[in-house]
C-alpha positions in Angstrom: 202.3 116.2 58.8 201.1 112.6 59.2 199.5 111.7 62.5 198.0 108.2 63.1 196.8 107.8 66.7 194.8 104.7 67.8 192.7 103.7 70.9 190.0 101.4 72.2 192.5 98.9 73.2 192.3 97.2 77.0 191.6 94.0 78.7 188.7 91.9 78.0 187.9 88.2 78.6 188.2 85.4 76.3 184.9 85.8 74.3 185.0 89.5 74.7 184.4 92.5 72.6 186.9 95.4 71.7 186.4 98.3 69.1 189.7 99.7 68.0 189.8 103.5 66.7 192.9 105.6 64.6 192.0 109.0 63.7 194.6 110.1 61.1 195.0 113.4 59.6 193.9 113.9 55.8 197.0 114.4 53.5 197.2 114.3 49.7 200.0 112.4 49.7 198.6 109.4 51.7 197.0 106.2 50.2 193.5 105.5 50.6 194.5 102.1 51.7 194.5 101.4 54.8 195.2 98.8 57.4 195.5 96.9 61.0 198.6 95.3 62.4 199.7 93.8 65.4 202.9 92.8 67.3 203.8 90.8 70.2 207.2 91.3 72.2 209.5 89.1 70.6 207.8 88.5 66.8 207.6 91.2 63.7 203.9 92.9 62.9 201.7 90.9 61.9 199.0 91.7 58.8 195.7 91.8 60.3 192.8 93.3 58.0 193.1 96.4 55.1 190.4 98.4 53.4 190.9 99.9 50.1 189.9 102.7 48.7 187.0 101.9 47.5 186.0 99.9 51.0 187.6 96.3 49.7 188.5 94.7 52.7 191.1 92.0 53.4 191.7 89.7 56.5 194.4 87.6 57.9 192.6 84.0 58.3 192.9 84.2 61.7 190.8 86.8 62.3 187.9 86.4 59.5 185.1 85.8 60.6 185.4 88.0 63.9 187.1 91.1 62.8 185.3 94.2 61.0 187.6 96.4 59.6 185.5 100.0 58.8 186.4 103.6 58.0 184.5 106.6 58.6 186.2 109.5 56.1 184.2 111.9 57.6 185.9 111.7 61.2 189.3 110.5 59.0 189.0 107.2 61.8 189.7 104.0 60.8 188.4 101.2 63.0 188.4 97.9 63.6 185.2 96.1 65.7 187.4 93.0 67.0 184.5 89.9 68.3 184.9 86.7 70.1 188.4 87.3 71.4 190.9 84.7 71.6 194.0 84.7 73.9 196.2 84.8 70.8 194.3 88.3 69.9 196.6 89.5 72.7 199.3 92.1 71.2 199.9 95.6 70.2 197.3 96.7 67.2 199.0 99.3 65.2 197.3 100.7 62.0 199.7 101.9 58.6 199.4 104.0 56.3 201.4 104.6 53.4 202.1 108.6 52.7 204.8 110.3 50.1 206.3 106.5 49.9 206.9 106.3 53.2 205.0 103.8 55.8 203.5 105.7 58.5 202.4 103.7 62.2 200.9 105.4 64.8 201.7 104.3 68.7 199.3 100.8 69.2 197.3 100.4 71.2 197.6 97.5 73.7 194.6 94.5 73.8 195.4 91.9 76.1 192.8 89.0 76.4 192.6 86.6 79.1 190.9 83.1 79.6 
């Protein structure tokens, strides 16, 4: 059974800190890739950061810069340390995985950032 479940969203200022978590359970059938989306009402998911397996990183433009995308394979949790905030950071961050061919998502998690 897959299982993706984030947290560490919430509401933080404009110039604000948030560090997103999603523990996942460890399958054989899932990719080592992993990654961050997000999604406001209204618009598809969005790409936001991946990290390979081995620890590549990649970031949508419009976060670079202030987004850390990490992954601690000992606690199978995936994060992502989100810095100076921006209103258009508000959405729902979901994180993927791709197992047996199929793309997993867990719930989101909701950041909402105000000014």
């Amino acid at each position: 059974q897959v299982q993706l479940k984030e947290s560490g969203g919430g509401s933080v200022q404009a110039g604000g800190s948030l560090k997103l978590a999603c523990v996942y359970s460890e399958n054989a059938y899932c990719a080592n890739t992993m990654s961050w989306y997000r999604q406001v009402p209204g618009k598809g998911r969005e790409f936001v950061s991946s990290i390979a397996s081995d620890d590549t990183t990649n970031y949508d433009d419009s976060v670079k810069g202030r987004f850390t995308i990490s992954r601690d394979k000992a606690k199978n949790t995936l994060y992502l340390e989100m810095n100076s905030l921006k209103t258009d950071d508000t959405a729902m961050y979901y994180c993927r995985r791709l197992c047996g061919g199929v793309l997993r998502w867990g719930q989101g998690t909701q950041v909402t950032v105000s000014s």
